[in-house]
N, C-alpha and C positions, 0 to 999 in steps of 0.2 A: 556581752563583751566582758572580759577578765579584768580585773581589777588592775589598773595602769601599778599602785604605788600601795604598799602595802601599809596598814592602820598604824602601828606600831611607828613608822615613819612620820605618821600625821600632827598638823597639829590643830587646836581650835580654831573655830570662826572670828573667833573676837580677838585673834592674834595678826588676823589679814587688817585690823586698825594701827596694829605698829609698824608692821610689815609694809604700807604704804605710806604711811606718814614718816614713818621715821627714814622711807627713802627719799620723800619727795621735800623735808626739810634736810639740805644741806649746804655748802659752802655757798650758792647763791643768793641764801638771805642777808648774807655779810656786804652784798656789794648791790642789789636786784635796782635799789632807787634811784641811782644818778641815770641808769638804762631807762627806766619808763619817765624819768623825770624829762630825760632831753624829749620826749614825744609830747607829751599829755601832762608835765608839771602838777600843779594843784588838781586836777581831774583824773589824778593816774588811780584813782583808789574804786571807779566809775571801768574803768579799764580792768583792774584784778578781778570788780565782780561780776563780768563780762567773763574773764577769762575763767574763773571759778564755773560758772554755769555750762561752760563748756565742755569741760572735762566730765561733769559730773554724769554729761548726753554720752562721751566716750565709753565712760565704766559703763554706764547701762547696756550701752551697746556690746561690751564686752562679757557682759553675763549671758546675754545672749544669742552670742556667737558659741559659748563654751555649753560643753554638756556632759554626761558621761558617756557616748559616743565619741566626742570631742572634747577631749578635755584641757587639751592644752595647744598652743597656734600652731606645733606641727601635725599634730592631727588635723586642724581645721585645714593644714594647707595642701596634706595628703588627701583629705573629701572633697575637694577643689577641684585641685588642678594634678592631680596625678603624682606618680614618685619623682620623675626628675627635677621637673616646674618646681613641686614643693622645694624641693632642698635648695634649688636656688634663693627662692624665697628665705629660706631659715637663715641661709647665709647671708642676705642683704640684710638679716633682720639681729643675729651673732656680732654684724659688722655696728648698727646701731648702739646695742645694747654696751658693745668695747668702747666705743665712742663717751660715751655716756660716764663709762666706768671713769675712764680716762680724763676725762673732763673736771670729775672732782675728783682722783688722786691730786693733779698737776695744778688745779686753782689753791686747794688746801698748801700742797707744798710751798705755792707761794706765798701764802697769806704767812706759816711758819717762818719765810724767810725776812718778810718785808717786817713783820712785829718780833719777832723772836730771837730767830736765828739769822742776822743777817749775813755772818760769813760760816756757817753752814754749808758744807756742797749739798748739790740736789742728791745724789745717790746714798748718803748717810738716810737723808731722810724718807726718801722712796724705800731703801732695803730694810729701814724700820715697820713702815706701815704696810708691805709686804707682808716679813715673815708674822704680823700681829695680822691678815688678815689670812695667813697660808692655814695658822695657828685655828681660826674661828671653824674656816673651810672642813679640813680635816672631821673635824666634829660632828658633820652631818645638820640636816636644813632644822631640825628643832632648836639646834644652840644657834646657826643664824636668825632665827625668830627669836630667841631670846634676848640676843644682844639687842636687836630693835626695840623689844618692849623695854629694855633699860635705858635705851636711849632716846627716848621721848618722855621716861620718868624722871631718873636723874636730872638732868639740865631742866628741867620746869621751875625749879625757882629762878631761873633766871628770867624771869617774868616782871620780877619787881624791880629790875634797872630800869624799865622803862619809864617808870615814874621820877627817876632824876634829871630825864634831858626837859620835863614838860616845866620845871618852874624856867626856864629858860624861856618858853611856848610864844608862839607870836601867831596867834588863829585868825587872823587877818592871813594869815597866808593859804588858807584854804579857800578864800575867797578870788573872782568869781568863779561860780560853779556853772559846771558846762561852759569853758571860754574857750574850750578847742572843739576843730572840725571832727567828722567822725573818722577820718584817715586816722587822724593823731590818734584816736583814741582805739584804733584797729591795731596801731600801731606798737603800741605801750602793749596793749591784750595778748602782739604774738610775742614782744618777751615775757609776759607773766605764763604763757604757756608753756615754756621752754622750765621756769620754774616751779609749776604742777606738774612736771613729768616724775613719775615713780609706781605709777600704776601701771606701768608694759611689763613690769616682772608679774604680773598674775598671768599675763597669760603664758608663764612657763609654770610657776609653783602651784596652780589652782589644782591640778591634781594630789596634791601635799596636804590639802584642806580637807578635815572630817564635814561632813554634809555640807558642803563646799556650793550648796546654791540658795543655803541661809548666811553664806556672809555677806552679802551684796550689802546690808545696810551698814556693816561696818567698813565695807570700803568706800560706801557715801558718807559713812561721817568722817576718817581721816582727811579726807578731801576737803569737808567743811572745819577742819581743825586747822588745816594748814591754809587755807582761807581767811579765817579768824589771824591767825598767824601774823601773816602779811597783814593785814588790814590793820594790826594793832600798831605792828611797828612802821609801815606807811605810812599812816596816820601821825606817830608821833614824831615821824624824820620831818613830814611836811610843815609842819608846826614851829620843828626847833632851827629847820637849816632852811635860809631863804632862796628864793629857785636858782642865781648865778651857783652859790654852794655847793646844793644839790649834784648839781652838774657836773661840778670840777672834783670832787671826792669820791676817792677810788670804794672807800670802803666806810659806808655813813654809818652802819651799826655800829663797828669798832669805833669810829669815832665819838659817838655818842657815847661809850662805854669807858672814854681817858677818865670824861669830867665826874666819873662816879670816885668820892670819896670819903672813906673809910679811913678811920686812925692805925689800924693794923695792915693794912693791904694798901702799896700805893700807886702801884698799876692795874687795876680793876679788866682793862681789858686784855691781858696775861692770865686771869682765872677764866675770861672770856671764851679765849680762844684756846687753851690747853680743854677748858669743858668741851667744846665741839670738836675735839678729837671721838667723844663716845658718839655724836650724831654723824659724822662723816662715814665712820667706820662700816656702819651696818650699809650705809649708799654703795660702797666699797664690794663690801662683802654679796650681797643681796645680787647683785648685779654679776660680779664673779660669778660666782656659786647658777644664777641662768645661764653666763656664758656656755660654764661645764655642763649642764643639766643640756640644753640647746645642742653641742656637739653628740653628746651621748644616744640623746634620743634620734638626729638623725644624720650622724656622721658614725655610728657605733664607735666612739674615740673614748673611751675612757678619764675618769677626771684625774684620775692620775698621773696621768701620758699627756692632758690636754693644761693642766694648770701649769705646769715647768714655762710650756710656752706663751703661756699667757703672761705670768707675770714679769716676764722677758719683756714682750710688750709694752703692758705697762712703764718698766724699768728704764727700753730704751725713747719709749714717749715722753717721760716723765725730762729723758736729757734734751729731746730735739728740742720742744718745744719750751725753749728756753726765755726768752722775752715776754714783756705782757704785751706786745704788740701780737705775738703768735699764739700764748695761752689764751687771748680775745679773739682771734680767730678760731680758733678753736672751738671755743662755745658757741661760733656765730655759726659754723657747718654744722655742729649738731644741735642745733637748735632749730636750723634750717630744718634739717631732715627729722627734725619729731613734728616740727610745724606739720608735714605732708604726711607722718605715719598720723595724725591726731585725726587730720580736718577731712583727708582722703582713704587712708588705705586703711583703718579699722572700722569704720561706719562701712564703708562698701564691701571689705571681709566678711561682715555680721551679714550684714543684704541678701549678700552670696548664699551665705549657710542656710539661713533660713528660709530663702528660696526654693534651693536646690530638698533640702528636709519639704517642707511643702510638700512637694515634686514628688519626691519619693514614697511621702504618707498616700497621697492621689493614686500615684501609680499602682501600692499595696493594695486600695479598696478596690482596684480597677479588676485585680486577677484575683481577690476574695469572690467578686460579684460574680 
């Protein structure tokens, strides 16, 4: 078979660690603990590393669905189930990934309005983070790789606020351990799922990957970074905010980040959230940029012809879904449907392939013999 994506285009292995991480950290680490709080409260951290071990069965599974036969889901879904089936499929799968997109343009947008910009219109600040991601696109998938690797570099010091909310700390609140049933704690796990989603873009860029079946271990370690992630700042929410709190706060990170004080800076969480414009971006970008690559490979639609209307899209999602009654809905349908792409339809995709290969290796020695 010919070579899907030519070298020149490629980029390293060790770049598919920014490339997931830096999608699967975004706008939902600002808000994730009052969601697993209301399930699983003090036990939700029991719950993340449930949901962490999960994903990690996913990717596995996802290397081993992909090959150079297959290298990316619409091939897996043309060795499948044939030309029409597939494109159905790519399309239910187009429709996920906009979802996705959508999800963190329009949370972001909020989070701008509610600390920053509160009279702001929505379309100033959608038509900004547009043409800055139209700007990225344009450039081809090495500089979308690049801004990912910048964006898990850069904002890393901000690692060390976390050490201001803990003299505050009341570790009596991590106690008892194991006080919830295993629902709650089923519970918490499918939203921390919905927040390790950022690994379904391999399986469109893995063809973009130079020997692309030696990166598997750094798509297990992004996994286990944004893991750490969570678990660090879990940990220090459960400690500093008592469980009523937890509950009632839209956005516990931000919060934690008022009481940081500094003689030069007197809203700490203003450098907060202008920094996580570089981590949102690439979620943005990353996911665009499959949309296009998705139509191209099996709607032949050019990224050209297909971004105008995509960020239309975006643009007029970004106005519908105006309340956070409905930007919460929002995240609850697509979080629904990765729940079912995670637990069902890529374990049994992989099953499939490797079966059907099997099959076909059997059938070969059959008419060699």
């Amino acid at each position: 078979m010919s070579k899907l994506v030519d070298e020149k285009f490629q980029v390293s292995p060790f770049l598919v660690f920014f490339l997931i991480h830096g999608f699967q950290i975004g706008v939902g680490i600002l808000a994730f603990q009052r969601l697993v709080a209301k399930y699983a409260e003090q036990d939700s951290w029991i719950s993340l590393f449930l949901a962490s071990f999960a994903i990690h069965i996913v990717i596995w599974f996802c290397y081993k669905m992909l090959s150079e036969e297959q290298p990316d889901i619409i091939s897996v879904h043309q060795f499948l189930f044939g030309k029409w089936i597939s494109k159905l499929l790519d399309f239910a799968f187009l429709v996920y990934i906009s979802l996705i997109c959508l999800t963190i343009f329009r949370t972001y947008i909020e989070v701008l309005q509610l600390w920053m910009f509160p009279l702001l219109p929505t379309w100033v600040l959608s038509l900004v983070i547009i043409a800055i991601t139209y700007y990225i696109l344009t450039s081809g998938f090495r500089i979308v790789a690049g801004v990912a690797f910048f964006s898990v570099i850069l904002p890393s010091f901000l690692w060390v606020m976390l050490i201001f909310p803990l003299q505050f700390a009341n570790y009596r609140n991590l106690l008892p351990v194991w006080d919830h049933s295993v629902q709650d704690i089923l519970m918490a796990s499918k939203v921390f799922m919905f927040e390790f989603s950022g690994f379904e873009p391999l399986l469109i860029f893995y063809p973009f990957i130079k020997k692309a079946h030696k990166s598997q271990k750094f798509a297990h370690g992004a996994n286990a970074l944004t893991f750490f992630t969570y678990f660090a700042i879990l940990l220090v929410s459960l400690v500093y905010f008592n469980k009523d709190e937890l509950q009632h706060t839209i956005y516990p990170t931000l919060s934690m980040a008022k009481i940081i004080e500094i003689p030069f800076i007197q809203r700490f969480e203003y450098i907060l959230i202008s920094l996580w414009f570089l981590v949102v971006v690439p979620g943005i970008s990353i996911s665009t940029w499959c949309c296009a690559r998705l139509c191209k490979r099996s709607f032949s639609l050019r990224p050209s012809r297909f971004l105008p209307f995509f960020f239309a899209f975006l643009f007029a999602g970004a106005l519908f879904f105006d309340t956070r009654y409905e930007i919460n809905s929002l995240g609850k349908y697509s979080s629904f449907v990765g729940l079912f792409l995670f637990i069902l339809y890529i374990p049994l995709l992989s099953i499939l392939t490797m079966l059907k290969r099997k099959w076909q290796r059997m059938k070969k020695k059959q008419k060699e013999a």
